[in-house]
N, C-alpha and C positions, 0 to 999 in steps of 0.2 A: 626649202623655204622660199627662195626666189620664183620661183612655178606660182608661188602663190599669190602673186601681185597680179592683177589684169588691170588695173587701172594707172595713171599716168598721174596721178594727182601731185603738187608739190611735194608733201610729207612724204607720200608715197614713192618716188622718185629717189629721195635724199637715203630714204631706209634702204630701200633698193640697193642702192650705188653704196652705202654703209656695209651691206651683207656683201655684196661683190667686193669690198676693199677689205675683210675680213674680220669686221664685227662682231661680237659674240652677239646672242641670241637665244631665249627660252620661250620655252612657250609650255602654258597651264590646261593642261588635258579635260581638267571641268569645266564646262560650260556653264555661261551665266549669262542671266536672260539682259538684251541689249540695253532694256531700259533701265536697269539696276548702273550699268555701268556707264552709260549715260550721266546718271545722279552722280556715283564718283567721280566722272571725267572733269565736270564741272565745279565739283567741291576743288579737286585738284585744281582747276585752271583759276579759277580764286585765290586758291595760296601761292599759286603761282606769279601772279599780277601781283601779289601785295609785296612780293621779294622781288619782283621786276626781272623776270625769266622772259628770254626770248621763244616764244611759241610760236610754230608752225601749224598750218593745217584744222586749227582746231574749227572752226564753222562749218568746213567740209565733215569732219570727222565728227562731229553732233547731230550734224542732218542724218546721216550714212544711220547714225546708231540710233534715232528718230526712228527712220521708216522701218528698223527690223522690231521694233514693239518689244515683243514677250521671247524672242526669238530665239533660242539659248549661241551663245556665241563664245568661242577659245578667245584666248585674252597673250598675246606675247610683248617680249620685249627685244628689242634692236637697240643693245646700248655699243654706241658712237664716242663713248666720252673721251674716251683715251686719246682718241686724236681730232681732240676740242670742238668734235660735234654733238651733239643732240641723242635722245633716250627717246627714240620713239614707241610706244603704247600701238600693238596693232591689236586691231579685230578682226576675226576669224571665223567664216562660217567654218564647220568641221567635216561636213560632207557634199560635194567634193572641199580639199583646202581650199579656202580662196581670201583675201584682204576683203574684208567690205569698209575699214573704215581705218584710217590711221592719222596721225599726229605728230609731233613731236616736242620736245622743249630744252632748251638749252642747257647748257651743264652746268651742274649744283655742287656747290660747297660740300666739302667732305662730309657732312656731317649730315645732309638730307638725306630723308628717305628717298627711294626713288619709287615702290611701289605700295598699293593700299588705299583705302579708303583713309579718308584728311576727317 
């Protein structure tokens, strides 16, 4: 999964150094077209601001999933929480691996979801 990063971005970075420091991590084998998830990121980052979560990365990670349109893209997760960092949301083209877009947000109360359409 780390091969899979080519870019330096903040979010990017944190996940990065998250999977090097021994993070779990999944990731979902169907692809789904960028702009779909796009629409959830931002339903997300709405309920996110309304419970005053600290987000990373997210304007980068909206453009990224912008320019791939209809694009179909793998969807993972880099959850950090355990040692009080952040559940970053990557995107994935599928062929070759690669990040084209990631994020992150701080950590939630037991009782939030952490994945899904809001």
């Amino acid at each position: 999964m780390i091969a899979a990063f080519v870019s330096d971005s903040p979010a990017g970075v944190q996940a990065k150094n998250a999977l090097l420091s021994g993070a779990r991590y999944e990731i979902w084998l169907e692809p789904l077209p960028a702009s779909m998830l796009r629409g959830i990121l931002r339903r997300r980052l709405r309920s996110l601001q309304r419970r005053g979560k600290p987000v990373v990365g997210v304007a980068e990670c909206l453009a990224s999933l912008a320019e791939k349109g209809e694009q179909g893209l793998l969807v993972a997760y880099v959850d950090d929480r355990e040692r009080a960092g952040y559940l970053f949301p990557l995107y994935l083209e599928p062929n070759p691996l690669k990040v084209v877009a990631c994020m992150g947000f701080g950590t939630s109360s037991e009782g939030d979801a952490i994945v899904g359409s809001e």
